[in-house]
VOPAGU-2260 file (C-alpha; in pm, 1 decimal, decimal comma):
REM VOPAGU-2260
SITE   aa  ch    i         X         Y         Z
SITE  UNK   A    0       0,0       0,0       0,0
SITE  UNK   A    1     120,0     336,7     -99,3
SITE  UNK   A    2     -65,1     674,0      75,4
SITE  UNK   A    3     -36,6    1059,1      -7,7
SITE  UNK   A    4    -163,4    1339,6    -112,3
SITE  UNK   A    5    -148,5    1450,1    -508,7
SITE  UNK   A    6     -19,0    1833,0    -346,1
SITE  UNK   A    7     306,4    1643,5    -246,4
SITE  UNK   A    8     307,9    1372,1    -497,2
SITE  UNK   A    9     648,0    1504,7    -587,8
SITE  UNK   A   10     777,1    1359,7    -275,2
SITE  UNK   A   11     620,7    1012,5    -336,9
SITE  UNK   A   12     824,7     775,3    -451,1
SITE  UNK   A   13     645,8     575,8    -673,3
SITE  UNK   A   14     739,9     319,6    -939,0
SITE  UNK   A   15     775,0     434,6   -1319,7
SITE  UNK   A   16     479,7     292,5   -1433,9
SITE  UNK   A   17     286,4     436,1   -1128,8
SITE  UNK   A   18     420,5     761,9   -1159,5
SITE  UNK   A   19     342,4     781,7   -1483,7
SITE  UNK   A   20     -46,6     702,4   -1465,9
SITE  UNK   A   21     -51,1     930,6   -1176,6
SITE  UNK   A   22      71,8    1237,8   -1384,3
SITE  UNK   A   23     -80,8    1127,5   -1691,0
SITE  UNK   A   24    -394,2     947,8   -1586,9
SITE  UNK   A   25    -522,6    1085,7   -1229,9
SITE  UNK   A   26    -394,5    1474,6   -1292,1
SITE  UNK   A   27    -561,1    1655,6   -1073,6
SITE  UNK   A   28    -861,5    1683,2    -819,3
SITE  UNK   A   29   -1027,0    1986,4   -1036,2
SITE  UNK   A   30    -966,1    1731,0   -1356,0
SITE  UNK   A   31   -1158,9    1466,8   -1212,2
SITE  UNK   A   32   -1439,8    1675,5   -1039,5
SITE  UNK   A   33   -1550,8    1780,9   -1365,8
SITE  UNK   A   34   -1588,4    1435,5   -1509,6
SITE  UNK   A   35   -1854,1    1248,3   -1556,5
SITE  UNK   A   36   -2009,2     961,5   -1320,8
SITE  UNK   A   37   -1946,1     591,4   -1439,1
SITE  UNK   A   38   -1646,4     397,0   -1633,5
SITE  UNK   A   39   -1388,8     537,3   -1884,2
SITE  UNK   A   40   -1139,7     324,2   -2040,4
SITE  UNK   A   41    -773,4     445,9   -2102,4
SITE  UNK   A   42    -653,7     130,9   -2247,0
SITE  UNK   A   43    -893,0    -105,1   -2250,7
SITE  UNK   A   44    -978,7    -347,2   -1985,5
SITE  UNK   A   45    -571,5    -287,8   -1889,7
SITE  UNK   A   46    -629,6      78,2   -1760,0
SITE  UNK   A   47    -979,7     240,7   -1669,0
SITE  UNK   A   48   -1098,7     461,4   -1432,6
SITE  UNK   A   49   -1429,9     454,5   -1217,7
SITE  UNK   A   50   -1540,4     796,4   -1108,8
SITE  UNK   A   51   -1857,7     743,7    -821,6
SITE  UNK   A   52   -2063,7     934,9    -618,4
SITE  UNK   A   53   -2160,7     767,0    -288,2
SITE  UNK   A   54   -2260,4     754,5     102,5
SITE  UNK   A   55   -1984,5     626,4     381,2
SITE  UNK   A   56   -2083,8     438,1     612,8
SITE  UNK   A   57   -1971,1     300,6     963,0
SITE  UNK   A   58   -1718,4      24,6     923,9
SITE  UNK   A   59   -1957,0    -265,9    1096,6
SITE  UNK   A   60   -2144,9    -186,0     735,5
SITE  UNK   A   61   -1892,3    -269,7     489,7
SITE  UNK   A   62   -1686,0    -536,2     393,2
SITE  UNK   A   63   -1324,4    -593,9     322,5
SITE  UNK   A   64   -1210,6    -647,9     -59,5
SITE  UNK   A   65    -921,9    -778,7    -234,6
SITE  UNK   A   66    -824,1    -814,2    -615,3
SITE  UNK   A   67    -619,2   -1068,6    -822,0
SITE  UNK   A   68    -574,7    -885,7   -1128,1
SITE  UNK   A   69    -565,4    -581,7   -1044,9
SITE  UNK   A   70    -424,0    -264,3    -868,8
SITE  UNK   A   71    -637,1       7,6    -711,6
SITE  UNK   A   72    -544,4     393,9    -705,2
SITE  UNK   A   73    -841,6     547,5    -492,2
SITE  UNK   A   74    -826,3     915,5    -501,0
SITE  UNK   A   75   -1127,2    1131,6    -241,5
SITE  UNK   A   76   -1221,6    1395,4    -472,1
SITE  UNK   A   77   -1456,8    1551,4    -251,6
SITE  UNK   A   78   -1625,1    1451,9     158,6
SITE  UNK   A   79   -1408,0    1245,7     399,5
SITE  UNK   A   80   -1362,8     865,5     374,7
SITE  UNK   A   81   -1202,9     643,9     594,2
SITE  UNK   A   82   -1053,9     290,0     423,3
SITE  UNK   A   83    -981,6      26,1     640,8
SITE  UNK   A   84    -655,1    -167,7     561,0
SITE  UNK   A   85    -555,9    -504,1     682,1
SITE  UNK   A   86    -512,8    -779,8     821,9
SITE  UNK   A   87    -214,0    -881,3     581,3
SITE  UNK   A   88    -291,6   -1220,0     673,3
SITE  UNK   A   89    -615,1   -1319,4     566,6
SITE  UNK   A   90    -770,6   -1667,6     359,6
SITE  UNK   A   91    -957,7   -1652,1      55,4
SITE  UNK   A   92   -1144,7   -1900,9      88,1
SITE  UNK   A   93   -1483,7   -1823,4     214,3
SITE  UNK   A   94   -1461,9   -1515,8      59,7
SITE  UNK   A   95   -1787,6   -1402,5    -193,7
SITE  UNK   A   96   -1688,5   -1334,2    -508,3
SITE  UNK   A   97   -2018,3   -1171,5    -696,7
SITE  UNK   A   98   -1758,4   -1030,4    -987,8
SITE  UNK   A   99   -1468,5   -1077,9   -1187,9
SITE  UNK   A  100   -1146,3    -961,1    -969,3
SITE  UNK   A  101   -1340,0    -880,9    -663,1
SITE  UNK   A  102   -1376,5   -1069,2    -351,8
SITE  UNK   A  103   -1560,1    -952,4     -20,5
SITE  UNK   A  104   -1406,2   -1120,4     340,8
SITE  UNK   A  105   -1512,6   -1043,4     648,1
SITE  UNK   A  106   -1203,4    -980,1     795,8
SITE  UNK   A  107   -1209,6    -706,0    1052,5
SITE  UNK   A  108    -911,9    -419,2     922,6
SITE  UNK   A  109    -631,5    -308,1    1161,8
SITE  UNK   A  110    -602,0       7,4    1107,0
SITE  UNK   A  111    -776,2     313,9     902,7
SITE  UNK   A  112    -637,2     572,9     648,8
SITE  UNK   A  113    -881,6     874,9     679,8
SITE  UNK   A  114    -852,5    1101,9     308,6
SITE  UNK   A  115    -921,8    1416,2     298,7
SITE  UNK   A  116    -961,8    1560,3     -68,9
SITE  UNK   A  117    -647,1    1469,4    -234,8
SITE  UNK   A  118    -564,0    1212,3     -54,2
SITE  UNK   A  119    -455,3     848,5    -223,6
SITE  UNK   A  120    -433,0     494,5    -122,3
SITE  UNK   A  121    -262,9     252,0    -352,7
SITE  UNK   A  122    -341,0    -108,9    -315,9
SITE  UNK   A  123    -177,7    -377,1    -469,6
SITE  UNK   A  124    -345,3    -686,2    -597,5
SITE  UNK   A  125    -410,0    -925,0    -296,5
SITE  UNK   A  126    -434,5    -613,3     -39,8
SITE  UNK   A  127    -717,0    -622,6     192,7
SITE  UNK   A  128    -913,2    -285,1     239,8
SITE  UNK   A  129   -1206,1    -205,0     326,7
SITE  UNK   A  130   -1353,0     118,1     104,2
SITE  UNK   A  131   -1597,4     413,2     235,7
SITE  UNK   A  132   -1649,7     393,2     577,6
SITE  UNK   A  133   -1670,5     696,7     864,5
SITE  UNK   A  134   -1587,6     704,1    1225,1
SITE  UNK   A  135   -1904,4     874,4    1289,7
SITE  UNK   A  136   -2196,0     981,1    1038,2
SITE  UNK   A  137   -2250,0     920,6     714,3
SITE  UNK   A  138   -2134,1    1147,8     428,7
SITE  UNK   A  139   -2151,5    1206,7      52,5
SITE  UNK   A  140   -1836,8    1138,4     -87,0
SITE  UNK   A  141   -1696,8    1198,8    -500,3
SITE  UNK   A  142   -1407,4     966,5    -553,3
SITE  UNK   A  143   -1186,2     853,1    -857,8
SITE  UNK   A  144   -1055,9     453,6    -867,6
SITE  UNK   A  145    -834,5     380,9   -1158,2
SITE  UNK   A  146    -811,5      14,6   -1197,9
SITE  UNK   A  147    -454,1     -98,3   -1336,8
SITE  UNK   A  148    -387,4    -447,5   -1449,9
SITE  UNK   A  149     -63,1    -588,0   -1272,8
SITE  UNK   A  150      68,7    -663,1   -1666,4
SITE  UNK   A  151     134,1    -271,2   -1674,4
SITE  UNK   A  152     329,8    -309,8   -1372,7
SITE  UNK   A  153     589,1    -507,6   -1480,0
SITE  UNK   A  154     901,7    -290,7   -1619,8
């Protein structure tokens, strides 16, 4: 997992092909508050982005996740959003698995990255975390997930 803020992003060390989708692909808050809801691919099914609109809610709510495939860039936008992370042990099996690359466990999280606007969390396939949840009430939240297929990882 990799967390910061795109203000300081500068500072972040980041591999090439990460640091490259982050200037190239994620920009900017502004760019991405101005975009339409819903899916955009940037290469295919190998790069897309997933810009949503939705409610937190307390952690006892939600469930942990995980991918296979593929790598997760979550950038708040707009609201506050907490996102569990953890345990680093945990087994899939048991774990639902209603689409493709996307498993639910639940796994309670040890520990909790609270975003602000600009904020990122990078997860790497096979990371645990648990998405939009609050410590207290519910709140609207505009965020930006770019999905990145571990083949454009590779060097």
């Amino acid at each position: 997992m990799i967390t910061g803020n795109l203000e300081t992003l500068d500072r972040t060390p980041l591999p090439a092909p990460l640091a490259r989708i982050m200037k190239e692909v994620v920009i900017s808050v502004d760019h991405w508050l101005a975009a339409p809801l819903g899916k955009a691919h940037v290469d295919g099914l190998r790069l897309f982005t997933l810009v949503s609109e939705e409610m937190t809610e307390p952690a006892r709510d939600r469930r942990g996740e995980f991918h296979e495939q593929y790598l997760d860039i979550q950038l708040l936008l707009r609201g506050r959003e907490w996102i569990g992370v953890g345990p680093h042990q945990y087994r899939q099996e048991g774990a639902s698995h209603p689409y493709p690359d996307l498993w639910f466990v639940d796994h309670e999280q040890t520990s909790y990255l609270a975003l602000q606007p600009g904020d990122f969390a990078i997860f790497w396939p096979g990371e645990l975390h648990r998405p939009l949840c609050t410590p207290d009430e519910p709140g609207a939240v505009r965020k930006l997930v770019v999905k990145v297929h571990r083949d454009l990882l590779l060097p």
